[in-house]
C-alpha positions as CSV (number, residue, x, y, z in Angstrom):
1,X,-24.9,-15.7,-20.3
2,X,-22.8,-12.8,-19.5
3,X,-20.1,-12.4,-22.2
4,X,-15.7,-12.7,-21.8
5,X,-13.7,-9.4,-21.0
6,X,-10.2,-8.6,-21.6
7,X,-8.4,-5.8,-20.2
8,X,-5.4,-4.3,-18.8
9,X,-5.0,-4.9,-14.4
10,X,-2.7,-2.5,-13.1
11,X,-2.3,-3.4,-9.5
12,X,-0.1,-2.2,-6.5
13,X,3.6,-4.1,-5.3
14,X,4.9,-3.1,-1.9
15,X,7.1,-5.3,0.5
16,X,6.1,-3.5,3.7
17,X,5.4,-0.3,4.9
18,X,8.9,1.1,4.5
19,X,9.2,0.0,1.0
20,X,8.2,2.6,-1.9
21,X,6.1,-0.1,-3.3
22,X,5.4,0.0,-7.7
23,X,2.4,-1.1,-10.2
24,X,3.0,-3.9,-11.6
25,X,1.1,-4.8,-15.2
26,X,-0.8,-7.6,-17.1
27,X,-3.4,-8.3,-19.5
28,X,-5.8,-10.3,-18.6
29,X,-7.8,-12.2,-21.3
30,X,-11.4,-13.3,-21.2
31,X,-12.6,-13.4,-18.0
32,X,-15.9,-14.2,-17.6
33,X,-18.1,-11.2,-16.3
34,X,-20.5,-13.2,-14.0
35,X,-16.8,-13.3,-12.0
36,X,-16.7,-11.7,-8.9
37,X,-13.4,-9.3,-8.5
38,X,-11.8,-11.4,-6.0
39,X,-11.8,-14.4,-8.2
40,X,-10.3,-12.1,-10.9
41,X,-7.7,-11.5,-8.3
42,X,-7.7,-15.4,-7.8
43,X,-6.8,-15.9,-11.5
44,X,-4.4,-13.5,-11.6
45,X,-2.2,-15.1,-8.5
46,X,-3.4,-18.5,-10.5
47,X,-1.1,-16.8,-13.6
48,X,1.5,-15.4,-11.3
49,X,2.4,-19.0,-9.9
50,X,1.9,-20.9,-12.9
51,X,4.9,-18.4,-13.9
52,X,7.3,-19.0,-10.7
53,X,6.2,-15.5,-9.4
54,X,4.7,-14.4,-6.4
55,X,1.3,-14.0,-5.8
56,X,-0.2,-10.7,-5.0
57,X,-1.3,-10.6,-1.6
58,X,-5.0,-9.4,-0.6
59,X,-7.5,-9.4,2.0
60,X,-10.5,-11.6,1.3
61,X,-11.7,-13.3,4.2
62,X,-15.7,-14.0,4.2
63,X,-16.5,-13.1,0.1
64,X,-19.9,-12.2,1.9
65,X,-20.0,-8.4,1.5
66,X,-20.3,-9.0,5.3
67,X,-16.6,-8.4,6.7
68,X,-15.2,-5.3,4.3
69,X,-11.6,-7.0,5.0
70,X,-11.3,-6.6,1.2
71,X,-11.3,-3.2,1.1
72,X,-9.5,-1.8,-2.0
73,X,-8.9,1.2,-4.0
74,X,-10.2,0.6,-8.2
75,X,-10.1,3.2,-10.5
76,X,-9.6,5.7,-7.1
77,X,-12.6,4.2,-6.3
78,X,-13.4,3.0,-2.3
79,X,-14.4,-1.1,-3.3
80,X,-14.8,0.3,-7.0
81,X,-17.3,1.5,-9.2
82,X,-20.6,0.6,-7.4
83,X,-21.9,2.3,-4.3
84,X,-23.2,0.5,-1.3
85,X,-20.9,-2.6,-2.0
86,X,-17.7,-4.5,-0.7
87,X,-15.3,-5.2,-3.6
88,X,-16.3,-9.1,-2.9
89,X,-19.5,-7.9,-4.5
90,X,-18.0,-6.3,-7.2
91,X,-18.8,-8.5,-10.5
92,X,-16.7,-7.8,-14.0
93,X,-19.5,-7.2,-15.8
94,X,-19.0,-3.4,-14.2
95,X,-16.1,-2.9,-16.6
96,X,-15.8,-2.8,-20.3
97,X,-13.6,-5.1,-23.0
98,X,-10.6,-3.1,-23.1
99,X,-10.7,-1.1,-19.7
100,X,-7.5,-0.5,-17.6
101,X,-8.3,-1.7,-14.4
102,X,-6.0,0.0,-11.2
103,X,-6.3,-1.7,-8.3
104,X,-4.2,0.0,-4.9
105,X,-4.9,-0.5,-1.1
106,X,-5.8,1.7,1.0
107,X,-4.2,5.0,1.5
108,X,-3.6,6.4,5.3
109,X,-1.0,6.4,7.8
110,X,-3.3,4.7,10.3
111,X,-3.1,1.5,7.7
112,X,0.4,1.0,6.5
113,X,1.0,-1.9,4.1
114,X,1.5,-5.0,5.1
115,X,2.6,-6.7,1.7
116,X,0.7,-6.0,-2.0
117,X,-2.6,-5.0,-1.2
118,X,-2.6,-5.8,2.1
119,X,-3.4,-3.3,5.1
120,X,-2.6,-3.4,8.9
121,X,-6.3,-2.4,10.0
122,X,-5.6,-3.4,13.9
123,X,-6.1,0.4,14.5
124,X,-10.0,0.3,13.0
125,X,-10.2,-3.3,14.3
126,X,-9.5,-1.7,18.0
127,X,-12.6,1.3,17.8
128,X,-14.6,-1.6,16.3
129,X,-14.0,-4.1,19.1
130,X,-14.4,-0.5,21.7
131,X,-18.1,-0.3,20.7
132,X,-16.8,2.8,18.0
């Protein structure tokens, strides 16, 4: 049985690509590390609303490790910690009781922000469609 985890999620706030966007903070409490880091993300938004606040917004489409629409940024990290993953594969178990956890999307002009974590990828999706 894998054992609870508790740490600090910092994790990225922007309303579009023209706003400067900010980190926003909370603790998250024992979170089981057979979890995958999407479903962290799912408890967090679970939080959020319970609160009256908005979710944050993420890619997650197929939770397959077959799509890579949830590409994020942890710990300056591409999909985190582990090599030769998507961040759907990601499991908590990869970080330690006490850890601050920063999550951001991804960086580059070619894929301004939508909202949150969210990314425009139509420029990727349009080389991948081209055969590229």
């Amino acid at each position: 049985m894998e054992k609870n985890i508790s740490f600090k999620l910092r994790y990225w706030r922007q309303n579009g690509p023209k706003d400067k966007g900010h980190f926003d903070e909370r603790e998250m409490k024992d979170i089981p590390g057979d979890t995958s880091f999407l479903e962290m993300l799912d408890i967090l938004n679970n939080n959020l609303i319970q609160k009256g606040e908005d979710p944050v917004v993420f890619d997650h489409d197929c939770r397959e490790g077959i799509c890579g629409m949830c590409s994020l940024h942890i710990n300056g990290h591409a999909h985190g910690p582990d090599t030769d993953i998507t961040t759907c594969q990601l499991h908590m178990r990869k970080f330690k009781d006490g850890d601050t956890i920063t999550i951001e999307p991804w960086r580059s002009r070619a894929f301004p922000v939508i909202k949150d974590l969210a990314v425009d990828r139509s420029a990727y999706d349009k080389i991948l469609q081209a055969g590229g």
